[in-house]
C-alpha positions, 0 to 999 in steps of 0.5 A: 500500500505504502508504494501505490498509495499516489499512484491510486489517487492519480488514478482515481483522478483519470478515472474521474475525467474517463468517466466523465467525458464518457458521461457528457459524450453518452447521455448529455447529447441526447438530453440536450437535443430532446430538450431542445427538441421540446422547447422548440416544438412547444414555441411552435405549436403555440405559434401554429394555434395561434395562426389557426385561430387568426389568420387562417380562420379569417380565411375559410371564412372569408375574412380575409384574403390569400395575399392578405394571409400570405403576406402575414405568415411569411412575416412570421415564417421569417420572424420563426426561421421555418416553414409554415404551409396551410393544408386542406384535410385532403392534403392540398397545400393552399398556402406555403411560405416556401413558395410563391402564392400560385393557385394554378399550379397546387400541390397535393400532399399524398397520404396526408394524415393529421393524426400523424403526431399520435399522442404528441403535438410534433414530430421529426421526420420528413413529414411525407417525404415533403423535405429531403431532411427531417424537419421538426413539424407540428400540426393544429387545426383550422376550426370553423363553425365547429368543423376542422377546415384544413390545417397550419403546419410549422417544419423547422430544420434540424439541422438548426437544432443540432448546431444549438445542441453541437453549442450547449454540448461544447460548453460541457466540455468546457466545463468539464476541462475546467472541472478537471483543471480544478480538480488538479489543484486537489491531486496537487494540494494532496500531495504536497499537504498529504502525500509528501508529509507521508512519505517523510513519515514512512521514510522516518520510521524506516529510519527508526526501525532500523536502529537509527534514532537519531534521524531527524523528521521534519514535516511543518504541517500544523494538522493531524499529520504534522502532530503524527511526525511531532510524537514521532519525532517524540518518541523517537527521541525518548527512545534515544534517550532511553537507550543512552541511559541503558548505556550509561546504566550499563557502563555505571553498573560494570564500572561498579562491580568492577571496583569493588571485584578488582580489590577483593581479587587483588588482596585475596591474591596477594594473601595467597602469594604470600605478599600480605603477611599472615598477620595483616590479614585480619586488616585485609579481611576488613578491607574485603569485607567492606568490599562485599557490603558495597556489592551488597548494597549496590545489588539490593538497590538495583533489585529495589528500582527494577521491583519498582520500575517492573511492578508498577510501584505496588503501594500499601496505602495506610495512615500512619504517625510520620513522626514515629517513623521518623523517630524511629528511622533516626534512631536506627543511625544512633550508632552510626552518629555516635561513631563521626560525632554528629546528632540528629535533631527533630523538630516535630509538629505535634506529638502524633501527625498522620499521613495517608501513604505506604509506610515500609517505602516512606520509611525507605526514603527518609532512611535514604535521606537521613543516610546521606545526609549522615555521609556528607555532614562533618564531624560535630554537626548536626542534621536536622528533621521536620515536620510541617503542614501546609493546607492538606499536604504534609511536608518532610525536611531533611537539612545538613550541614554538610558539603552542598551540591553544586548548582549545576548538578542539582537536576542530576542527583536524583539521576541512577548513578549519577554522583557530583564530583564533590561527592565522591571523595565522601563517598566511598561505598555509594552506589548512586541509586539511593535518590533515584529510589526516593524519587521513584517512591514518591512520584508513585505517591504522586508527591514531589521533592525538592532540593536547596543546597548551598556549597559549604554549607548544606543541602536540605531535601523536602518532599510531600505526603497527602494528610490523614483525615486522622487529624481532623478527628483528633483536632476534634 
């Protein structure tokens, strides 16, 4: 279809001028002729009644005389551009326009029939074999003392009529060229608004199916096609997109895996050969230990966002106290605080503040939050969480005092793996997915969060919960 898409719309246009010359050419002639036909025999016929009634019943009954009567309907002979004769019912021409007025030398028309017509008040022939070409002829009687006197005949030449006929019929061809002319202009419109933008379209998603999405498709139409390249065009660069992630997915997570794998198979040969002596080996096993929790982590992680990419984000929607989840969240870092000498302050908005989301993955975020706050805050600071509510929206904040995210960068982090230069020297074990976790936990809540950070002097993270309809009983 694709390759004879054009080729049938020229066609139909052909076939549309095949069909109709083959239609004027066919049927239009002879609607024409009898129309005319019609009209013309019509006019005569009244005109025929008329000398009937006037002149040639003056002259049966002697009114009037020959020449009186001769010099009237040539008049009208000329004026009609035909014949008219005055004819007995035996057939006697008395009086032919044709012809001088001669009483002695009559012309008899043999087999005469008045009734020739039928049921008609003309007829095309040679109105017995009187004219050596036929003649449109109508016949009305003469009436006198309610008694047919004779008759008045109008023959009119056919060939006047074909020549009006041959006219009208040209002007249908005329007008059918410029139908036909004007009908290109919609082949033309077609394919310059239709087919080319179409063509473009094919060609692109040739391009696309065979891997190369980086074509780009350019069709300007402002109609549905114009928005079909538009979300091709869309689509194609999102899937662009998404195969330069997949990359960088790939080369983040090899480089990952790599760097952990390269130390623990270097300090486990360098045991077996001997090179590290026997009694470091218990520093070393530290060392390769922490090695393994890194490709711990980072192998959790990754089965955490491919649950939720794969699952849809499946959530446990529940009303619970996200103070308490706080609290209790904070102190699973007791330790970890303790050891670098940092403390976690909480400023709480009541004692008790329900939110409506799924527990265990809002715990996971503030878990996330609190862990990297934790990573990048220096010995003897403090990290500070709240709670606010602001009309029916819960809001969480999270604040360092830590290093900061440089502003350029601020659009990545929640990017999977993605790590900030300032970052990486604090973080050793880091597998780059913790914010891309809570990013995806909350866009499945359909809540937001946002970042304000400064370098050298903190980050301080904030997303949204929907509020409980718990707290209004409480209030009341």
């Amino acid at each position: 279809m694709r390759k004879t898409l054009y080729l049938k719309f020229v066609l139909a246009y052909f076939i549309f001028g095949i069909f109709g010359y083959a239609i004027i050419t066919t049927f239009v002639p002879s609607m024409i002729r009898d129309r005319l036909v019609r009209e013309k025999a019509n006019d005569l016929y009244s005109e025929a009644t008329l000398i009937a009634n006037t002149y040639a019943s003056g002259l049966y009954s002697s009114e009037t005389t020959l020449e009186t009567v001769k010099i009237q309907i040539d008049a009208l002979s000329i004026y009609l551009n035909s014949i008219i004769r005055i004819i007995n019912p035996s057939g006697l021409v008395v009086m032919d326009t044709s012809e001088p007025l001669d009483l002695d030398h009559t012309t008899v028309i043999e087999n005469f029939d008045s009734t020739v017509t039928g049921s008609s008040y003309y007829i095309i022939d040679d109105f017995f074999q009187t004219f050596d070409e036929d003649v449109l002829s109508v016949i009305a009687p003469i009436n006198n003392n309610y008694m047919v006197k004779g008759y008045v005949t109008i023959h009119y030449g056919m060939s006047s009529i074909e020549q009006s006929t041959n006219g009208l019929l040209t002007i249908s061809y005329i007008t059918l060229i410029i139908l036909f002319m004007l009908s290109l202009i919609i082949l033309i419109f077609f394919t310059e608004m239709v087919y080319v933008p179409l063509k473009k379209i094919i060609q692109a998603t040739e391009q696309y199916a065979s891997g190369n999405m980086r074509h780009e498709l350019q069709v300007d139409n402002d109609d549905e096609i114009g928005y079909l390249a538009a979300c091709l065009n869309f689509m194609a660069s999102e899937v662009a997109r998404t195969e330069d992630d997949q990359k960088k997915f790939i080369a983040n997570v090899s480089h990952d895996f790599r760097s952990p794998l390269t130390s623990i198979r270097g300090y486990l040969e360098a045991m077996l050969d001997g090179t590290i002596p026997t009694e470091s080996y218990e520093k070393y096993l530290k060392i390769v230990l922490n090695e393994t929790e890194r490709l711990t982590k980072l192998t959790n992680s990754l089965l955490t966002l491919n649950s939720l990419n794969t699952m849809g984000m499946i959530l446990n929607l529940t009303d619970f106290d996200i103070n308490d989840a706080i609290r209790s969240t904070a102190a699973s870092f007791e330790g970890t605080c303790r050891s670098k000498f940092i403390s976690i302050e909480l400023v709480l908005t009541g004692d008790m503040l329900f939110v409506h989301a799924d527990e265990d993955k809002i715990q996971q975020v503030l878990y996330n939050l609190i862990d990297n706050a934790i990573k990048f805050s220096s010995p003897g600071y403090s990290i500070r969480l709240e709670t606010s509510e602001k009309r029916n929206k819960i809001f969480v904040s999270v604040k360092d005092s830590g290093i900061g995210i440089p502003k350029e960068d601020q659009k990545m982090i929640f990017e999977r793996f993605y790590k900030s230069d300032s970052s990486r020297g604090k973080d050793k074990k880091g597998t780059g997915l913790g914010l891309s976790i809570v990013k995806e936990i909350l866009t499945a809540h359909g809540e937001h969060i946002n970042v304000i950070s400064t370098q050298g002097v903190g980050s301080e993270f904030i997303f949204s919960l929907q509020k409980s309809d718990i707290n209004d009983v409480m209030d009341d």
